[in-house]
C-alpha positions in Angstrom: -44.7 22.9 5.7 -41.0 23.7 6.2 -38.5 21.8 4.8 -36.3 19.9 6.9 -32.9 20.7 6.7 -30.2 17.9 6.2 -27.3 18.3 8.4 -23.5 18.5 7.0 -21.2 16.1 8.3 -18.8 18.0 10.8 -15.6 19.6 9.9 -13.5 18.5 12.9 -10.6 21.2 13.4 -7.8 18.7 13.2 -8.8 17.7 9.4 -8.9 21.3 8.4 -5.8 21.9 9.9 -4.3 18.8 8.1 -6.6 20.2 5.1 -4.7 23.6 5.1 -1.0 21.9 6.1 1.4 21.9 3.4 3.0 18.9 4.6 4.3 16.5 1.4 3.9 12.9 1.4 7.1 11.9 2.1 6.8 14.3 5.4 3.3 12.6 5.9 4.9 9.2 5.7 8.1 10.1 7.9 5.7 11.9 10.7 2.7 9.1 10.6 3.2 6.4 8.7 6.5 5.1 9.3 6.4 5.7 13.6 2.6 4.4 14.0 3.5 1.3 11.6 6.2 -0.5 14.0 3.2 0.4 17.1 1.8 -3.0 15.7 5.0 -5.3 14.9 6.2 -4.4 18.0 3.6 -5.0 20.0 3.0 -8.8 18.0 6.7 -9.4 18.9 6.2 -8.3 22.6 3.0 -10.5 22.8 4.4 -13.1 21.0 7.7 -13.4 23.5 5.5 -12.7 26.7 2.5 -14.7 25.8 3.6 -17.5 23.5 2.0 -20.7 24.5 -1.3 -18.8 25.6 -2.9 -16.2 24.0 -0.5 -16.9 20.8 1.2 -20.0 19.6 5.3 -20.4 21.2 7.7 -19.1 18.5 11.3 -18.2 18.9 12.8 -14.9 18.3 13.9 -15.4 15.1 10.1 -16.6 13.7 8.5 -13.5 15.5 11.3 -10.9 14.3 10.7 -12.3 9.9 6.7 -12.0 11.2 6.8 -8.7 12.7 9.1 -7.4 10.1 6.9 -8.9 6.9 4.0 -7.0 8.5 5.7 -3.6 8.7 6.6 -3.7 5.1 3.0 -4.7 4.6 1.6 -1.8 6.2 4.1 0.9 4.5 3.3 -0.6 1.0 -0.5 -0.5 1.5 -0.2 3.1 2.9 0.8 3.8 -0.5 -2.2 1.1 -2.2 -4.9 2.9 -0.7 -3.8 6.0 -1.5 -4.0 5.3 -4.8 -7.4 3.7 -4.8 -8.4 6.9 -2.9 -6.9 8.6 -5.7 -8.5 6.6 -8.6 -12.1 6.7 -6.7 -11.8 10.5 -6.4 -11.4 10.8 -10.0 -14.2 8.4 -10.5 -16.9 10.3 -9.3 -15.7 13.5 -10.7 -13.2 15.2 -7.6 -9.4 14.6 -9.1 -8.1 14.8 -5.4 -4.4 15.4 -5.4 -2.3 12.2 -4.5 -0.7 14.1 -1.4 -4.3 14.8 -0.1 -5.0 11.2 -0.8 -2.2 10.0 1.4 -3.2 12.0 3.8 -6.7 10.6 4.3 -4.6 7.0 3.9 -2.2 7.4 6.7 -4.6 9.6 9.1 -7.7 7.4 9.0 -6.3 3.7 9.8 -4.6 6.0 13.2 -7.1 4.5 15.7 -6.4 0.7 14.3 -2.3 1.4 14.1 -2.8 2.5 17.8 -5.1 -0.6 19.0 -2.5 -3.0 19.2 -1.1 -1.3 22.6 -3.6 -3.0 24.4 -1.7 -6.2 23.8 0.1 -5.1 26.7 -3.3 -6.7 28.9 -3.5 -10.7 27.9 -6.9 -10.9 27.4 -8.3 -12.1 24.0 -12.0 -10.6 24.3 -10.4 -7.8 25.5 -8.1 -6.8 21.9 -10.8 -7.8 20.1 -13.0 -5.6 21.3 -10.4 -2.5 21.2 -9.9 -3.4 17.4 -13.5 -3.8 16.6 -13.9 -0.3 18.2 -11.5 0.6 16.8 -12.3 -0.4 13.2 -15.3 2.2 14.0 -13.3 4.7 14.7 -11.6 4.8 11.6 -14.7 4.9 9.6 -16.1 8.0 11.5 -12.4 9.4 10.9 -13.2 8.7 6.8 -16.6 9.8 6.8 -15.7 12.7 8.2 -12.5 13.6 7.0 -13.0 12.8 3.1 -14.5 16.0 2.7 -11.9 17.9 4.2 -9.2 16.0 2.9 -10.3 15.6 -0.7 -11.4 19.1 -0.6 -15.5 18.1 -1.8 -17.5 21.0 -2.9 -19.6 22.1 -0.1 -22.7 21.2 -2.6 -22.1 18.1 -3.4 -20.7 16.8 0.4 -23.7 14.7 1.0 -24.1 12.4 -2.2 -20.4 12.8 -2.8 -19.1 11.9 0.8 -21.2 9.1 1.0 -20.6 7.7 -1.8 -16.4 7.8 -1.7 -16.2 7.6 2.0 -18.5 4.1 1.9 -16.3 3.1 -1.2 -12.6 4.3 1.2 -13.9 2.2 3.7 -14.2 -0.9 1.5 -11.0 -0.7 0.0 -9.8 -0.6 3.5 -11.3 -3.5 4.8 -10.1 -5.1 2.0 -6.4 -3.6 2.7 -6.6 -4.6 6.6 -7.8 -8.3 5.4 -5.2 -8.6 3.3 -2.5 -7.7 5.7 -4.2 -10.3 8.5 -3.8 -12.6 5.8 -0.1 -12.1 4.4 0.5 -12.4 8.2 -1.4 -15.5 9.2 0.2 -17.0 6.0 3.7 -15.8 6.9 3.1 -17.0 10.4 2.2 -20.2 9.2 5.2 -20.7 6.6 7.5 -19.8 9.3 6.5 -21.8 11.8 6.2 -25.1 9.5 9.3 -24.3 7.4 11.6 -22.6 9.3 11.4 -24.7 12.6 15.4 -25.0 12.5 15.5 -20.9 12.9 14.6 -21.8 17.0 
């Protein structure tokens, strides 16, 4: 009986052209990271000032600016986090990915959920959360696909080794995007209840 063969997970083009790039991490912050960050403080500020009272609670300019600001210095400094965590998990199960290759996976993967805010531009609640739960999807294919690519996983070992690290990425990234919903809902909530005389 022959044996059944196990497919590979793709190698899309664009990762093995970001595979091959020589692009450093402070280029991968300045070309992804720091333009796809303000897509989602912007767009809470724009939602916030057009739908206040409806979709989200009424808040003056100044609370919505210290929110939308405390969230894009969230999502730099985690950029950084789970790149390290990428970094550390790499090592764990034997690859020693480089920390620039690390970054890249950090800043390229989240892409879809850094983009999903634009839909705040339609007021409909069911709507957003729909486009983030897709695409919260989207960046896990992006992982599971990428990781070998990015962290450079011998061709041998992609199956076992992919799983493994790209199931483990994707937890730590949950656990990142929680953690910046919560810094937010808790700034939101300190600024609205103690900083009232900032309207």
């Amino acid at each position: 009986m022959p044996k059944v063969q196990v497919p590979h997970a793709p190698h899309f083009v664009g990762w093995d052209t970001l595979t091959h790039s020589h692009l450093s991490v402070a280029q991968m912050f300045m070309l992804f990271a720091l333009p796809l960050s303000l897509v989602p403080p912007v767009m809470i500020y724009y939602a916030g000032k057009t739908y206040g009272g409806h979709m989200l609670p009424l808040l003056s300019d100044a609370h919505l600016t210290s929110i939308s600001i405390l969230f894009f210095i969230a999502e730099l400094v985690m950029t950084f986090v789970v790149a390290y965590i990428i970094q550390w998990l790499g090592d764990w199960v034997g690859e020693k990915p480089a920390f620039a290759d690390c970054y890249k996976l950090a800043v390229v993967a989240p892409i879809p959920l850094w983009l999903a805010p634009l839909f705040l531009f339609i007021p409909s609640f069911t709507l957003n959360l729909t486009i983030a739960s897709l695409a919260l999807v989207a960046s896990g294919v992006l992982v599971f696909y990428g990781t070998p690519s990015i962290l450079r996983i011998e061709e041998e070992k992609v199956e076992g080794a992919t799983v493994l690290l790209a199931g483990s990425i994707l937890a730590v990234a949950m656990v990142a995007w929680a953690v910046m919903m919560y810094l937010t809902l808790l700034s939101w909530s300190f600024i609205t209840f103690n900083l009232l005389p900032l309207v």
